[in-house]
C-alpha positions in Angstrom: 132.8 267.4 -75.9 133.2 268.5 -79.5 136.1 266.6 -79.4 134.5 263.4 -78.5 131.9 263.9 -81.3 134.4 264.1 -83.7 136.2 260.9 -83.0 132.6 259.0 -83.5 131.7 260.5 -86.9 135.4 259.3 -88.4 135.9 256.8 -90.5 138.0 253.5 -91.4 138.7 250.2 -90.9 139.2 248.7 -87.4 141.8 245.7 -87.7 139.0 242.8 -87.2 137.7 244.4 -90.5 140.8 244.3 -92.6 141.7 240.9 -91.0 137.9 239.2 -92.2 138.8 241.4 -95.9 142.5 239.3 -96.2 140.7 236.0 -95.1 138.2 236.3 -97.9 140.6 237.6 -100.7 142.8 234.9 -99.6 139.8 232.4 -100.2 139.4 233.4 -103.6 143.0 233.4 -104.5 143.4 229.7 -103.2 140.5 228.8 -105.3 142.0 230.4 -108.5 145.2 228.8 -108.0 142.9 225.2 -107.5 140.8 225.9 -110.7 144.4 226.8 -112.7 145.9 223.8 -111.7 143.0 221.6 -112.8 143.1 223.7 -116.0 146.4 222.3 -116.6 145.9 218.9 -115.6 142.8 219.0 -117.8 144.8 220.3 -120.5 147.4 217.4 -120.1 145.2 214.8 -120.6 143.6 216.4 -123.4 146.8 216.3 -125.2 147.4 212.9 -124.4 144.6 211.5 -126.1 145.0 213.4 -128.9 148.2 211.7 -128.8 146.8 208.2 -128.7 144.4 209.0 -131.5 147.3 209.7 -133.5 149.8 206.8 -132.3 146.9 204.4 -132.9 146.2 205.4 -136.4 149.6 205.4 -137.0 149.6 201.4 -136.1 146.4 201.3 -138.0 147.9 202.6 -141.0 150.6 200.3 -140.6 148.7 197.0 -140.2 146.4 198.6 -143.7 149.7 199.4 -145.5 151.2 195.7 -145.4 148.4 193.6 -145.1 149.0 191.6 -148.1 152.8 190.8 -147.3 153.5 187.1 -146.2 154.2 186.0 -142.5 154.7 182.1 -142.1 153.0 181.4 -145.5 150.2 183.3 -144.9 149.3 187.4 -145.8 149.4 189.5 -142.7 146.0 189.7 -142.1 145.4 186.3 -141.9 148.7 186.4 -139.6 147.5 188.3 -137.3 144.0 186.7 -136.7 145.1 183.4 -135.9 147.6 184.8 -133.9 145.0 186.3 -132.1 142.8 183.5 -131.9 144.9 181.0 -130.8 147.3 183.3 -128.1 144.3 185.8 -127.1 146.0 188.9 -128.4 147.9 190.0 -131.3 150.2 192.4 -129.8 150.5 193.4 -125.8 152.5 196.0 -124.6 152.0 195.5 -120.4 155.3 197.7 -119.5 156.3 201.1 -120.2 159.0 201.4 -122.3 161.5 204.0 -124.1 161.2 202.2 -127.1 162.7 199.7 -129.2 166.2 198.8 -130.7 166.3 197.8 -134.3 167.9 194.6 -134.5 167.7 192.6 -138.4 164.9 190.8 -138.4 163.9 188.8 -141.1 160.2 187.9 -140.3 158.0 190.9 -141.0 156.2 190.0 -137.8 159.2 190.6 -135.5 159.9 193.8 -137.3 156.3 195.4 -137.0 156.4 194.4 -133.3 159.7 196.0 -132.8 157.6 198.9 -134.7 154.5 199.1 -132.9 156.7 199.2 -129.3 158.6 202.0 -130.6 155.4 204.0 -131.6 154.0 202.9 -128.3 156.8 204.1 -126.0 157.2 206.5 -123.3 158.7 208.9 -126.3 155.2 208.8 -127.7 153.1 208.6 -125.0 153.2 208.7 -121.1 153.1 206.2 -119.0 152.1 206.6 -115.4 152.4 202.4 -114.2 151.6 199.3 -115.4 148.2 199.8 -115.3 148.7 201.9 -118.8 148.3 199.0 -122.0 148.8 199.7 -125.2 147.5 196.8 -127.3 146.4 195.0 -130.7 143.4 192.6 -131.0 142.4 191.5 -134.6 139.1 189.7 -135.5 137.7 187.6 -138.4 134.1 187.7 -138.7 132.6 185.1 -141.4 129.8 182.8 -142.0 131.5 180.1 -140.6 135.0 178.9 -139.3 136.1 182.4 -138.1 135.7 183.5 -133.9 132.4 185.6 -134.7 130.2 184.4 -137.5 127.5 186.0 -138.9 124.9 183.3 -140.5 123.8 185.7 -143.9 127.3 187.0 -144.3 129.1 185.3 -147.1 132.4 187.4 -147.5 135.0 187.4 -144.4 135.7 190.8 -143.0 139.1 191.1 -140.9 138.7 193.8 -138.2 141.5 195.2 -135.8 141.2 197.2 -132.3 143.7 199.2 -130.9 143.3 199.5 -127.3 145.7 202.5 -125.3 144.8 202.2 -121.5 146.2 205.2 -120.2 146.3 208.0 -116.7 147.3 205.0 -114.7 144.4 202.6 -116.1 141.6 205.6 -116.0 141.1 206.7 -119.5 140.6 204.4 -122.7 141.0 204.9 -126.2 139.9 202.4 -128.8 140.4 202.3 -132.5 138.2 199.9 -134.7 139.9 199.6 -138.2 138.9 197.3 -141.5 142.1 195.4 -142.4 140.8 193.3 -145.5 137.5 192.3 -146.9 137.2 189.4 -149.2 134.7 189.0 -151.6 133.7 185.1 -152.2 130.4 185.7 -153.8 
């Protein structure tokens, strides 16, 4: 009888206990491998739109830099508007590329394309399908004669936008820049 007392005052785990124990460690590990990996992926996106900040300030600058040089008898800026105005777009990058070759070129134009598709490549930035764009819009806004007017504005501004479409068409980035600003008062 002693005997049998003895064996209901030990203690220890039964094997449905340690079974129910390894299910619910087991829980908590898959959900720390699940919040890692969203870590990273968050981390990767992150990056790449720190990335596009800096590849569209980079064609910013660019556009800034030689605004004043001379495409088809006009100064870039001007260039560039009615380019935009009459074709929609300035500059359209609607495939993922690894970049550019450098042929001579002798209009600026063609040059700072060949440019701009290099900065905008795969090297720079990813590119998961078609749905990612990289692309150049620029705007003249005036009192008259210009796509936007403004009625009490004497003095054409030229504006450009940078858009990056990127994560398979899910994230934006835009970059508004001035690109000239004429005083005609």
């Amino acid at each position: 009888m002693d005997n049998k007392i003895n064996l209901n005052k030990q203690k220890g785990l039964t094997l449905l206990e340690s079974l129910i124990a390894t299910v619910i460690v087991g829980i908590g590990f898959i959900s720390i491998f699940n919040m890692v990996n969203y870590s990273i992926d968050s981390i990767k996106i992150a990056g790449e739109r720190t990335k596009s900040t800096y590849v569209a300030e980079m064609v910013a600058e660019d556009i800034m830099a030689d605004k004043d040089v001379t495409v088809g008898g006009k100064v870039l800026y001007r260039y560039l508007t009615d380019l935009n105005r009459s074709t929609g777009t300035t500059y359209k990058m609607t495939a993922c590329t690894d970049g550019a070759s450098f042929p001579t070129r002798t209009n600026v134009f063609d040059t700072k394309k060949d440019k701009w598709t290099n900065t905008f490549s795969k090297r720079r930035l990813s590119c998961a399908s078609s749905k990612d764009i990289r692309e150049i819009k620029t705007y003249s806004i005036c009192r008259s004669g210009c796509a936007y007017t403004v009625s009490n504005y004497y003095s054409p501004i030229f504006m450009g936008r940078i858009s990056i479409v990127m994560n398979n068409g899910k994230k934006n980035k835009f970059l508004y820049f001035p690109m000239q600003f004429e005083n005609n008062q």
